[in-house]
C-alpha positions in Angstrom: 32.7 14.9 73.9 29.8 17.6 73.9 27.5 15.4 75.5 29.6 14.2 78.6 28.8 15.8 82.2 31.7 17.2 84.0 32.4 17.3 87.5 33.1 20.8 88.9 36.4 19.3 90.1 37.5 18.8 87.1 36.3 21.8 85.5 37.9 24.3 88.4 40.8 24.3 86.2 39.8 25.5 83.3 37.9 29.0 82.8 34.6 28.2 81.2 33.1 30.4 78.4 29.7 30.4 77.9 27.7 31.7 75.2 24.6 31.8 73.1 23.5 30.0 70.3 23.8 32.0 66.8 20.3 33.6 65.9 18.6 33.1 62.8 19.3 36.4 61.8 23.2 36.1 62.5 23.0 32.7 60.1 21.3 34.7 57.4 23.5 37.6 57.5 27.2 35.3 57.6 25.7 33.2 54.9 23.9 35.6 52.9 27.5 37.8 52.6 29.2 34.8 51.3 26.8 33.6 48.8 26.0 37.4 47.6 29.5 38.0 46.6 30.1 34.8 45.0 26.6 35.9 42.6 28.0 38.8 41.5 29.3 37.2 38.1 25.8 35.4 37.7 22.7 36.9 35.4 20.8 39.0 38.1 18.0 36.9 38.1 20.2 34.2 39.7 21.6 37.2 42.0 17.9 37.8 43.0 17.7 34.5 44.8 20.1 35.0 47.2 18.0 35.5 49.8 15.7 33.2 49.0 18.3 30.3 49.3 19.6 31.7 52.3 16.3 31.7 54.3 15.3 28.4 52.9 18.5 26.4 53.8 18.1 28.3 58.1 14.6 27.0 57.6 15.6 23.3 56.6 18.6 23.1 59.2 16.2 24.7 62.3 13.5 22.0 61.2 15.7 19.2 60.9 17.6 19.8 64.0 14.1 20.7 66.1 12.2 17.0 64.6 14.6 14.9 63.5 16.4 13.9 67.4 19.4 11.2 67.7 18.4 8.2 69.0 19.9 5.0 70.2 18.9 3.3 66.1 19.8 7.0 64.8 22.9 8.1 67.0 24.4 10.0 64.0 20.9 12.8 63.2 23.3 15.4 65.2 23.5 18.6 62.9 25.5 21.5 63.5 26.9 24.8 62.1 29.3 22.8 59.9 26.5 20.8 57.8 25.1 24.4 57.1 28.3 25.4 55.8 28.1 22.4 53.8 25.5 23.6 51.6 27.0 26.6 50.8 30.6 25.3 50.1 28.4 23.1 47.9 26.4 25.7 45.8 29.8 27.6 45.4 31.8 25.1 43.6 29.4 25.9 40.5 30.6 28.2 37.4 28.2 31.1 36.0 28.8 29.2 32.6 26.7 26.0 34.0 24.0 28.2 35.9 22.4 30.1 33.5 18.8 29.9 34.9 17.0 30.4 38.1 15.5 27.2 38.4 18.9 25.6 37.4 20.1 27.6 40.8 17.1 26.3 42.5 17.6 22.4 41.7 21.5 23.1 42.5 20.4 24.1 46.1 17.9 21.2 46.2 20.8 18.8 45.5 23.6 19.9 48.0 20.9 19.6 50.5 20.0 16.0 49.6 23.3 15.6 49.9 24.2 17.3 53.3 20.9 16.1 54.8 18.6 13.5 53.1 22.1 11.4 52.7 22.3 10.9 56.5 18.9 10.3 56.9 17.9 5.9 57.4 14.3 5.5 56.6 11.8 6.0 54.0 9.5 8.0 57.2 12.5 10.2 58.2 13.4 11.0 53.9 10.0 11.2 53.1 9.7 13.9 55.6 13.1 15.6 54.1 11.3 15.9 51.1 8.1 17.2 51.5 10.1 19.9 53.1 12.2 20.5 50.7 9.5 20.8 47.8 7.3 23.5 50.3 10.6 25.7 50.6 10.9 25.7 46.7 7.0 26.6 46.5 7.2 29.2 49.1 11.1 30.9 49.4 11.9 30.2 46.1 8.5 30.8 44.3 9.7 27.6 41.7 6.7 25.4 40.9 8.8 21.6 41.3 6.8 19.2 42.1 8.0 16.2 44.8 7.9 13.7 41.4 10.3 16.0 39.4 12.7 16.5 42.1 12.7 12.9 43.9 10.4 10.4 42.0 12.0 10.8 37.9 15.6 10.4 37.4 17.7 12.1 40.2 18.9 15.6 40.7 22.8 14.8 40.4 25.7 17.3 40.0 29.0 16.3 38.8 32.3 17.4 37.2 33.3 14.6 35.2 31.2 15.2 32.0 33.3 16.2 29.3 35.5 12.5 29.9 38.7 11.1 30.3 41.6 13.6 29.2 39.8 17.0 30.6 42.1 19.3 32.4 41.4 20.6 35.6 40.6 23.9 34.9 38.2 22.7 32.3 36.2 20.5 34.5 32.9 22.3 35.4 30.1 21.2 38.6 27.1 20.9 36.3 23.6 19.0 36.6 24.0 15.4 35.0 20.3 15.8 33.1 21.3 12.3 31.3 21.9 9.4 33.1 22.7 7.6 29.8 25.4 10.1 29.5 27.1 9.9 32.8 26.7 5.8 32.5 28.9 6.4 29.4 31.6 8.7 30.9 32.0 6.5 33.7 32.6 3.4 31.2 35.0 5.2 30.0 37.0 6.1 32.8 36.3 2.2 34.2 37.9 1.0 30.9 41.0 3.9 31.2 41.5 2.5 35.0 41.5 -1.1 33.5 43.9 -0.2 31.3 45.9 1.4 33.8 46.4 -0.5 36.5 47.1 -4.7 36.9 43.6 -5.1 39.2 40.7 -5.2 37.2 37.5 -3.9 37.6 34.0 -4.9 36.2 31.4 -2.8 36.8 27.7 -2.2 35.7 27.0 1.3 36.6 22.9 1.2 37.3 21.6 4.3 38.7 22.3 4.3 42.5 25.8 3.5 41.6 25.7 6.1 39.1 24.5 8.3 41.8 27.2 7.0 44.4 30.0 7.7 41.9 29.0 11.0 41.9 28.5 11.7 45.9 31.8 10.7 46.0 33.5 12.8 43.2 31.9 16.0 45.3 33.2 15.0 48.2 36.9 14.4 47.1 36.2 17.8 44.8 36.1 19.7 48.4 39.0 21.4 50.5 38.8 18.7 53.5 36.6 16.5 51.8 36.1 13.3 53.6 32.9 10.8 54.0 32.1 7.3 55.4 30.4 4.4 53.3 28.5 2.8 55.1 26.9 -0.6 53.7 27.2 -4.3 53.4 30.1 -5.9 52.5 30.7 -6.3 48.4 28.5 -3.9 47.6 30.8 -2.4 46.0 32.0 0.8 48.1 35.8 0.6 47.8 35.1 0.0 43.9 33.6 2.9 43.5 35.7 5.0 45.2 38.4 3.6 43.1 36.9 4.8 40.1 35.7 8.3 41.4 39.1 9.1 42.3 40.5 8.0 38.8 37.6 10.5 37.2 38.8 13.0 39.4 42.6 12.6 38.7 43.7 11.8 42.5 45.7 9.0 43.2 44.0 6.7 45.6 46.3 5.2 48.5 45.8 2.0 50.6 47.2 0.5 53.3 48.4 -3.5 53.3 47.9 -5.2 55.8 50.2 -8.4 56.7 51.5 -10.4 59.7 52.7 -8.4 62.4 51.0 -4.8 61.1 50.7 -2.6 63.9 50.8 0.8 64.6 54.5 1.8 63.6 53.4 0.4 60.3 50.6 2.2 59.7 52.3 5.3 61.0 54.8 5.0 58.6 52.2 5.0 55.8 50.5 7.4 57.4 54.1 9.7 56.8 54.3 8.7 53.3 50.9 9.7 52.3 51.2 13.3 54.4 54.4 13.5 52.2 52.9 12.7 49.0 50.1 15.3 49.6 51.7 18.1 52.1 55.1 18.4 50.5 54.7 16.7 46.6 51.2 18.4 46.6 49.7 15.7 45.0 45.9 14.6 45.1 45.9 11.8 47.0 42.9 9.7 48.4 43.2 7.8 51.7 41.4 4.6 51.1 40.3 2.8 54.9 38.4 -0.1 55.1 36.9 -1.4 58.5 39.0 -4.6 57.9 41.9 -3.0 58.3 41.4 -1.8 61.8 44.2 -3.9 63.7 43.8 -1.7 66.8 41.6 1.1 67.4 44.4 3.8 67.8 44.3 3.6 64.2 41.2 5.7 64.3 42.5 7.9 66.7 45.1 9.1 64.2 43.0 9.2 61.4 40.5 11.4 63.5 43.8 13.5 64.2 44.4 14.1 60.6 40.8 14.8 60.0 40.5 17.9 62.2 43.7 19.3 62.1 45.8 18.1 59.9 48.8 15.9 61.9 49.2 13.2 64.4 51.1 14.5 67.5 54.8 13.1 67.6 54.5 11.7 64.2 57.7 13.0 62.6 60.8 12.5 64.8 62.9 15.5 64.6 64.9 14.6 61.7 62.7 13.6 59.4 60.8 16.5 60.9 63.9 18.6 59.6 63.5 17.1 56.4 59.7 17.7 55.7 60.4 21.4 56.7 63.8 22.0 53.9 61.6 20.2 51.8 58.4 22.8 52.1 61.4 25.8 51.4 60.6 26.2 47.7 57.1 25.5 47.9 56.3 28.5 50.8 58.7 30.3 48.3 56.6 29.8 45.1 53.8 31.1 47.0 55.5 34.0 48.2 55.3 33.0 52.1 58.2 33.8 54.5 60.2 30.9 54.6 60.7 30.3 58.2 60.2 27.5 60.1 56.8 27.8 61.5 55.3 29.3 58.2 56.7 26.0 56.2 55.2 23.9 59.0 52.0 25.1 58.8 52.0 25.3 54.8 52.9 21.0 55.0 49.9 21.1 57.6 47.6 23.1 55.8 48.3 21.2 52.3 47.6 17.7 54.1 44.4 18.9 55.5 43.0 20.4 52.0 44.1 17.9 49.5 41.1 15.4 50.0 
């Protein structure tokens, strides 16, 4: 990785780049483009924070990358361009009909913050910290008067999509602030007692307000192009539960691995095909379900990290079946009027694994 010393031996083969850090100023200007032409369909006072949000997310990631350093108990506080990007992918999945308000805006860019940063943060020093920070940027860059006990004390700052209940189509499913936790405790009965209905294994749930909130961490993240996350807690707290029920509320149909005497790689690689086939060529939205148990050998994470950052597992496919997969992606590069050759087809299946969460 990043972090590993080379020996000029080794690197005598390669031709090494080297190059600055982006400034602050570069930051600002990449981000501010993005998030000014996605405003353009919002009321102007919304358009008039642009800026504003800009600055004040640079100032948050600077800060948090400058005092909050990895450590041997916090090995995972490393930040990077990415998590910036985060935010923004975040604020842009909203609709001008649910942000009607500049403060509405402001308490938007307050939440996919929390939930790029505070999330990954382990103590109540460290997130107390987060905070504080958080509520000065809003005084100062956003000139909103929120007060630490509105924003982190009351009932959360949550954004969802899953609102309007069971039976909404996709196009009618909006990223709006969940002001009523009775509301979204309803919604997500409902769609517990549609999954119970639905499927032999039954679940029963009581949806207080962190799982409330973890329900809806998790329908953001499968609601993103490459969305992926790690649980991390105790066993039986209920983790794989909720997912289960976050990807019903979303419509996505959730995918899990059995494991049995004898499971090994070529096993898991052969799920591995079947689920790249359900999403890449059926283009259905499918949720990949891995649980620590079911790590029978660590190459398993190798292939998983594979699929993460770019979309395949080297030497997966052999050529037939290869053959296959590509005859099969014909009518789809066709529908979406891209030059059916081989390589375009390819990278279409490639490109449709990686985005479908």
């Amino acid at each position: 990785g990043g972090r590993q010393d080379m020996t000029a031996r080794f690197l005598r083969h390669f031709n090494v780049v080297g190059y600055v850090n982006m400034s602050k100023e570069s930051q600002g200007l990449i981000f501010g483009t993005i998030l000014g032409d996605f405003l353009n369909n919002f009321d102007g006072t919304i358009q008039n924070l642009k800026d504003q949000i800009v600055n004040s997310t640079v100032a948050i990631f600077h800060s948090i990358k400058r005092e909050l350093l990895p450590t041997p108990s916090k090995i995972h506080y490393t930040f990077n361009l990415r998590d910036l990007a985060k935010v923004f992918q975040g604020v842009l999945m909203v609709d001008p009909k649910s942000i009607s308000e500049p403060e509405q805006m402001a308490r938007l860019w307050v939440h996919e913050c929390v939930r790029v940063f505070e999330d990954r943060l382990i103590n109540e020093e460290d997130q107390r910290w987060y905070t504080e920070l958080c509520v000065e940027l809003c005084a100062r860059q956003l000139k909103m008067p929120l007060t630490h006990e509105e924003l982190f004390e009351g009932a959360p700052v949550v954004f969802c999509d899953f609102l309007k209940g069971p039976g909404t189509e996709p196009e009618d499913r909006f990223y709006e602030e969940a002001k009523d936790m009775t509301k979204v405790n309803a919604v997500l009965m409902d769609f517990l007692d549609e999954y119970n209905v639905s499927f032999p294994t039954t679940m029963d749930l009581v949806f207080f307000t962190d799982a409330m909130v973890h329900a809806c961490r998790v329908c953001r993240v499968l609601r993103q192009p490459r969305g992926n996350a790690m649980l991390v807690g105790v066993g039986g707290s209920g983790k794989q539960s909720l997912t289960r029920v976050s990807a019903y509320a979303s419509g996505y149909e959730l995918v899990q691995i059995e494991i049995s005497r004898g499971y090994g790689i070529p096993e898991f690689r052969e799920d591995i095909k079947k689920m790249m086939i359900k999403a890449g060529v059926e283009g259905k939205d499918t949720v990949f379900l891995f649980t620590d148990s079911q790590i029978v050998c660590e190459d398993m994470l190798e292939d998983i990290n594979n699929v993460l950052n770019s979309g395949e597992i080297p030497n997966l496919f052999p050529q037939d079946e290869l053959d296959k997969v590509i005859s099969d992606m014909f009518p789809v590069a066709k529908a979406k009027g891209i030059p059916e050759t081989r390589d375009n087809c390819y990278n279409l299946f490639v490109q449709r694994v990686r985005e479908l969460p």
